[in-house]
N, C-alpha and C positions, 0 to 999 in steps of 0.2 A: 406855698412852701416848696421849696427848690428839691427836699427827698419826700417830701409829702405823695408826691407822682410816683416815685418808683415802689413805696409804701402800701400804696392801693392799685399799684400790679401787680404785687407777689401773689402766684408761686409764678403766673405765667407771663415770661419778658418778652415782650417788644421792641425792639431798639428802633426808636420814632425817627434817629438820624445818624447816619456815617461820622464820625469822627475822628481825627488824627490818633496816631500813636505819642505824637506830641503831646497833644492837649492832657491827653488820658495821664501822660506820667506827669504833667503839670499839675494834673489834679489830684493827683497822689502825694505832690511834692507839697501841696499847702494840707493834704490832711497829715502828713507826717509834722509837721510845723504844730498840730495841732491836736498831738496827741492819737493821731490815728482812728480817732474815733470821733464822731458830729452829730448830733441830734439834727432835727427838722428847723429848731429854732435857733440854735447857732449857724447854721447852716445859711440861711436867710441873713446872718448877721456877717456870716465872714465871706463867704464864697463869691457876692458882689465885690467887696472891695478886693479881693483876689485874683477879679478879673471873668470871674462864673458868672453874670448876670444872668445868661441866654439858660432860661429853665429846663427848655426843652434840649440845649446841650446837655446840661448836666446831669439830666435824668437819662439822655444815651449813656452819656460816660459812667454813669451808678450800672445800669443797668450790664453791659461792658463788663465791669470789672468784676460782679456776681456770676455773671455766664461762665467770666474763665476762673473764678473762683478765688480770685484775689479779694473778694469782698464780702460781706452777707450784713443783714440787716438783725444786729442781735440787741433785745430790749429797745424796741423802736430808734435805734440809734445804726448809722451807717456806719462798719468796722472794714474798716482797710487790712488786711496781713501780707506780709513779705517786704521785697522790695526796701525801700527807706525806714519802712515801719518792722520789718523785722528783730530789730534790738529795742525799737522804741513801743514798742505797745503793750500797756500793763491791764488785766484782768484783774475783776472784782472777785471777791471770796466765793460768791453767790456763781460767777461764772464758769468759776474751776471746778465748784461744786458740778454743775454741769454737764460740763462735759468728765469727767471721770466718770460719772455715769451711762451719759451717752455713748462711750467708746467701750463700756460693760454692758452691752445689752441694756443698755437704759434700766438698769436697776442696781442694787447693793445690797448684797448683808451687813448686820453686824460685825460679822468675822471680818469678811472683808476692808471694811471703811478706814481703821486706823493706816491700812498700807496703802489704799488708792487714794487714800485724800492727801494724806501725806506726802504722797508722789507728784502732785498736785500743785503743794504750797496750799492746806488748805490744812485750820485748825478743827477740831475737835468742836471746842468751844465755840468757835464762830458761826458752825453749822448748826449747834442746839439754838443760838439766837434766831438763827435765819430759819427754822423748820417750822416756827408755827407759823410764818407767813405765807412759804410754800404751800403749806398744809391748806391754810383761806383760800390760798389765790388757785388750785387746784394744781399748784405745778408738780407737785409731787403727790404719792398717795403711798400708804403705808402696809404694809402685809397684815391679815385678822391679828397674829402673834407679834405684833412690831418687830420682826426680827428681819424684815427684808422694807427699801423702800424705792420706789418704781418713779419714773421721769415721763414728766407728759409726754404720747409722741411728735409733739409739733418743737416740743425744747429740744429732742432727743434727736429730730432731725437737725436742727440750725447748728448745735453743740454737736455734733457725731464729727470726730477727726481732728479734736481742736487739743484733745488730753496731751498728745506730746511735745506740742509749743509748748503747752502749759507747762508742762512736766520742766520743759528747758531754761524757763523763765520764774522760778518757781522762786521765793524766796529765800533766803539761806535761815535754817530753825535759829530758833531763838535761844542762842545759850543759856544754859541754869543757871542762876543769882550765886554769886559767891556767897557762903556762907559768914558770918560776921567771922570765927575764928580763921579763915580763910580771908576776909577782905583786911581785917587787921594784921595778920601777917605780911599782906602783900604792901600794905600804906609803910609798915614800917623799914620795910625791905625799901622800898622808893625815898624815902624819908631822910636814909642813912646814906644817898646818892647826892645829897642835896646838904648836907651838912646837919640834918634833924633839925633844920628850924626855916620855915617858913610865914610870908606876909600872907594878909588876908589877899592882897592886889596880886600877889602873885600866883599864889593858891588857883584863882579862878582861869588862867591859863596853863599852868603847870601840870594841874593837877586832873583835866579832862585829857590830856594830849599822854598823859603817861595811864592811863583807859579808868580813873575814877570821877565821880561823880557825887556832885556835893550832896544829891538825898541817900545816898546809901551811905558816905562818909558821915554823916551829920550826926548820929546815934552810935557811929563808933568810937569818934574822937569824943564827945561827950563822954562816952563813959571813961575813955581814958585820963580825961582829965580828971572827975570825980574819983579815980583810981589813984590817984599822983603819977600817973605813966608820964604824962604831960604836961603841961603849962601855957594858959591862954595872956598873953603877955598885952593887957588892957593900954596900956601906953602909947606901941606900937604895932596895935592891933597882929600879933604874929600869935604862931603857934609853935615851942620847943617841945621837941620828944626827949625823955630821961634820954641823957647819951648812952648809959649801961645799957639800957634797953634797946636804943634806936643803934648801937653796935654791934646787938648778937647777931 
């Protein structure tokens, strides 16, 4: 296994052989191609036809880029940061989870969690899925009151310093679902832009690009039609909104 070697050197590196400054950012340039991040056994699959056969190079060049810190080995997988992979490298929930800790003294309260996780890119809900497995696998451990929970310190080490990439790359929250009298105002607000009558064929272009969607629309036009607000026009498959209506 081409990171297999640098895997069962850690914590203490070696670098077995000199390599260019070239090589090095050529091998940065096929993990960026690749998501930034390579397991053992992808790694064996791509980094040959990429030009990496020579093992013992690319266990310098792994080795290398962890000394100067452009790299670490998280979840048996070699993670590249900066450089090319600066904008391209995305973290698991489990990862942000993480380091938020890690960079908190590898621990959290309750109090705390809705703002560091948050800062993060990191749900509420996502962490109660993921805590009883942390919980088996020893990665984490909980206070006697559960009101505090503690980061193995071997995670605490890899993840410590990683929080404000995180933070930077975090994803944008997830807006709150319009309400139905709120999504029905807004369709007919669109509706009356368009003359209040639309095809099914057109609907399925029209109607994503102006930000609705056929499962949250599905139960509003239904009712409208069951109201007489509107009219499913079986013929040529269209939809008419009442004009009085589709005018206010």
């Amino acid at each position: 296994m081409i990171f297999g070697l640098v895997l069962t050197a850690l914590p203490a590196l070696v670098q077995a052989q000199t390599v260019s400054s070239g090589r090095i950012e050529a091998f940065v340039a096929v993990m960026a191609e690749n998501g930034c991040r390579m397991s053992p056994h992808r790694a064996d699959v791509i980094m040959p036809e990429a030009g990496f056969a020579d093992q013992a190079e690319t266990k310098a060049i792994t080795e290398r880029l962890i000394v100067e810190e452009r790299a670490r080995i998280m979840d048996g997988q070699l993670v590249v940061f900066g450089g090319p992979c600066g904008g391209k490298l995305d973290y698991s929930g489990r990862e942000r989870f993480f380091a938020a800790l890690a960079d908190n003294n590898c621990a959290m309260t309750t109090q705390e969690a809705p703002a560091m996780l948050g800062r993060v890119g990191v749900e509420m809900a996502e962490v109660r899925l993921l805590m009883e497995k942390m919980l088996r696998m020893s990665e984490v451990r909980l206070s006697e009151d559960e009101k505090a929970v503690y980061l193995e310190q071997g995670l605490c080490d890899t993840y410590r310093g990683l929080s404000g990439a995180m933070a930077a790359s975090a994803p944008m929250p997830k807006t709150a679902p319009r309400s139905a009298e709120k999504l029905r105002s807004d369709f007919l607000a669109y509706m009356a832009t368009v003359g209040c009558v639309m095809s099914r064929g057109q609907s399925h272009q029209m109607l994503p690009a102006a930000g609705f969607t056929a499962k949250e629309l599905r139960p509003v036009i239904a009712r409208m039609v069951a109201d007489g607000e509107a009219i499913m026009n079986v013929e040529d498959d269209s939809l008419t909104i009442n004009k009085e209506l589709c005018a206010q």
